[in-house]
N, C-alpha and C positions, 0 to 999 in steps of 0.2 A: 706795659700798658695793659690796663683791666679789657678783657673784651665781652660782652654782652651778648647770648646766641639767644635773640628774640624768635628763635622756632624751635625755641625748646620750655615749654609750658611745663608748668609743676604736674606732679599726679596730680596734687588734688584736684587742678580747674581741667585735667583729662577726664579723672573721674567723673566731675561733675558736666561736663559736655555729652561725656559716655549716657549719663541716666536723662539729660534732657533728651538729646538724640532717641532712645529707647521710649522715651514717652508721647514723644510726639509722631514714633512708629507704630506703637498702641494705637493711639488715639485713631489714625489715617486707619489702619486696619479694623476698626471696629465700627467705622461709620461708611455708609453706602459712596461710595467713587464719582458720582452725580445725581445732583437732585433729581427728582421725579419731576419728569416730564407729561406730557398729555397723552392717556391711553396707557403708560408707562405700568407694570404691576407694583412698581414701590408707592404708587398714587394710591394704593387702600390701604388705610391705617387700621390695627385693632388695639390701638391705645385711645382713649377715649378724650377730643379735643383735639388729634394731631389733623394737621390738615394735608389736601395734595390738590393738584389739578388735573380733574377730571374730565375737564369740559374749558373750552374757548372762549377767551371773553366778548362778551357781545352777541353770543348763539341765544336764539329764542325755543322757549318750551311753554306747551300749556298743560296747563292744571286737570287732569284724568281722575283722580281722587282726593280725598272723600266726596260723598257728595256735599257737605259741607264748606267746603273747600280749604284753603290753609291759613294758618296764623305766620305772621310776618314777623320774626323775632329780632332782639338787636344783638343778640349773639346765638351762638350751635349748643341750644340749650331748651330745655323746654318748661324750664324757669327762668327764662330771661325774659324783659320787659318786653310786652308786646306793643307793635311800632304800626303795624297796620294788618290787612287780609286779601287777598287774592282767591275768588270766587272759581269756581268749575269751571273751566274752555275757557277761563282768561289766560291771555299770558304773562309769561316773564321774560325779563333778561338775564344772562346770566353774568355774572364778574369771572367765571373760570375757577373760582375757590370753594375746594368743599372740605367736609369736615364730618370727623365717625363718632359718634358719641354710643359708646355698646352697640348695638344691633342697629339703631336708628343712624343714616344717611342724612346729613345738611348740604345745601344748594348755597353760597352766598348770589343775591340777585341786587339787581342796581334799579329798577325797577318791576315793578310800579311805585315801589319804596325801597328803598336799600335797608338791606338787612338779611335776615338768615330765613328758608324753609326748610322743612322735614320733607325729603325723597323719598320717605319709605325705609323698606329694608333691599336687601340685595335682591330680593326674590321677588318682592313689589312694588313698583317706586309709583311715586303721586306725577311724577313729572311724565307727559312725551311728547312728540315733537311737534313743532307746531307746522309742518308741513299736515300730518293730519287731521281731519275732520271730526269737531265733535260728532260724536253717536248721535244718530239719528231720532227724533223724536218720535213716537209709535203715533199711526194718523189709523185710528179705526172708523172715522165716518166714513161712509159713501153715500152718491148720491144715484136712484132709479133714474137713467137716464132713458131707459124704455125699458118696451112696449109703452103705448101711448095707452093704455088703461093698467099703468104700474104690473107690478109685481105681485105672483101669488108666496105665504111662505109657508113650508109644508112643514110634518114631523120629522121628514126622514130626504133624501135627495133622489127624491124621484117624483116623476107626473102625477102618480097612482097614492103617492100617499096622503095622507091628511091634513090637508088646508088648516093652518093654525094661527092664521093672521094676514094680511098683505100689506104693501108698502104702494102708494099711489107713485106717478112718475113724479119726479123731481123731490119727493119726499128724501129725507136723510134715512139712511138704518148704520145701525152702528154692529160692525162685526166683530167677531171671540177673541180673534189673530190680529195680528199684521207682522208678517204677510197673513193673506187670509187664509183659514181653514176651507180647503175645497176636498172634490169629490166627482171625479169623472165616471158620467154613465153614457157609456157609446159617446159620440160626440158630445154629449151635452156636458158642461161646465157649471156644478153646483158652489155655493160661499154659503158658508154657516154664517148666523145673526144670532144675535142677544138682543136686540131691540129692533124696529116697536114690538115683534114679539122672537122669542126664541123659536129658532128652526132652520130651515133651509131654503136660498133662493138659487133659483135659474140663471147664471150668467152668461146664457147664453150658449152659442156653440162655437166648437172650432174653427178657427181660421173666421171666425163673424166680428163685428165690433161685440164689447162687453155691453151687460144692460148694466151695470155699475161706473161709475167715475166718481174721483176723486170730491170731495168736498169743496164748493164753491170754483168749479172745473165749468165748462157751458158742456152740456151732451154734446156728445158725436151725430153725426147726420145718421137716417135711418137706414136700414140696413139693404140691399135690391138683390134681387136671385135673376138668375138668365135661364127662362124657361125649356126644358130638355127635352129628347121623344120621347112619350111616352108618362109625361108628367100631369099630374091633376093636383086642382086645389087641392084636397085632401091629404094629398100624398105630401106636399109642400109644406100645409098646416103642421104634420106631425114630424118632416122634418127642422122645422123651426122653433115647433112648441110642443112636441111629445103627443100632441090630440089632435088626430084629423079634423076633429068638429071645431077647429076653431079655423077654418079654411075662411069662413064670411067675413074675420079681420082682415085676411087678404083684399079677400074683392070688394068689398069698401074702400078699404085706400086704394085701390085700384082702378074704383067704379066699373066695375064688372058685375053685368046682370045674368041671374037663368040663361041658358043652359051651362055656366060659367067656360066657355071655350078658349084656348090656349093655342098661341102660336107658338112656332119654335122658333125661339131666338128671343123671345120677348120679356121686355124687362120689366119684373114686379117688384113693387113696393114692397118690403115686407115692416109694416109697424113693431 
């Protein structure tokens, strides 16, 4: 009787099991052991078009640059058909797929339109998070909230120097900075202006309210001093306003006549 040893295969289909075997050890040896993951460093491509996930789908980012903002593409190209645009401090969403095209970063987003942006390069990206605020937009008015006969504005930031314009109370003047350009002398607290004229105002002094506030802000209430031993209008005058002689703005708002006498303890108005 013929007997048949079905475990025993020719060379040839040994052979040819040998060379599949071998190539499909190749192949497992020549490709990454699992895909890219999130965070993962096989997620950056330097082939241009390969893509990875960088980012979690459904995370939000706002638009940092250009000031233009971005073009909405329908593929990781920047010849691909344009689908929409996303403006400055708008957001996005992200799908979690991105994509390297040479030095240029792609974001794919699901809205505000689905399709592709440019992130930038590695060094600069257009996207960041939307947990932060856009940049602050620069507020140079102010408004004289006192003295009740406005502001003088001098050459230089001092009492002594040269009146070059004044600003009445509640007038706007618009400052150099924001924050603003100041200049402390002894207590006193100067802010540079460009308008109504260029030069320097009084903001008053330490630990006092400012004679400045914010644009369309209501002034602060006026300011009050608690009379010391030893104290005169005068002396008062020029610690408020740099010039004893301007001691009769006190006792005005104070209604205080000759020989202007001072208790201790007593509370003055200072305009």
């Amino acid at each position: 009787m013929l007997r048949v040893n079905i475990w025993r295969p020719s060379v040839a289909l040994l052979s040819a099991l040998s060379l599949t075997t071998w190539s499909i050890t190749g192949a497992e040896a020549s490709a990454p052991a699992l895909s890219p993951t999130p965070n993962s460093p096989q997620s950056t491509s330097s082939q241009a078009g390969q893509t990875g996930w960088l980012a979690q789908a459904g995370q939000c980012r706002r638009v940092i640059r250009p000031a233009e903002g971005l073009v909405i593409r329908a593929s990781a190209s920047t010849s691909a058909r344009q689908v929409g645009g996303v403006a400055v401090s708008q957001t996005v969403t992200l799908t979690g797929r991105t994509a390297q095209d040479g030095s240029r970063n792609w974001v794919q987003i699901s809205q505000p339109v689905a399709g592709w942006v440019s992130n930038g390069s590695n060094s600069v990206m257009n996207l960041g998070p939307c947990s932060n605020p856009p940049p602050p937009v620069s507020n140079l008015c102010r408004t004289v909230a006192r003295p009740a006969e406005g502001l003088i504005i001098r050459a230089t930031p001092s009492p002594s120097a040269a009146a070059v314009g004044n600003a009445a109370v509640n007038q706007a003047v618009r400052l150099t900075t924001d924050p603003p350009t100041v200049s402390v002398q002894g207590s006193r607290t100067w802010v540079q202006v460009q308008a109504p004229s260029a030069g320097w105002v009084s903001n008053g002094l330490r630990d006092e309210p400012s004679n400045l506030v914010y644009c369309n802000q209501p002034p602060t209430p006026d300011r009050t001093y608690t009379v010391r031993s030893g104290d005169t209008l005068s002396a008062i005058a020029q610690r408020f306003y740099g010039d004893p002689n301007q001691y009769r703005r006190i006792a005005e708002a104070n209604g205080l006549r000759s020989p202007y006498n001072l208790s201790l303890g007593q509370v003055l108005k200072i305009p």
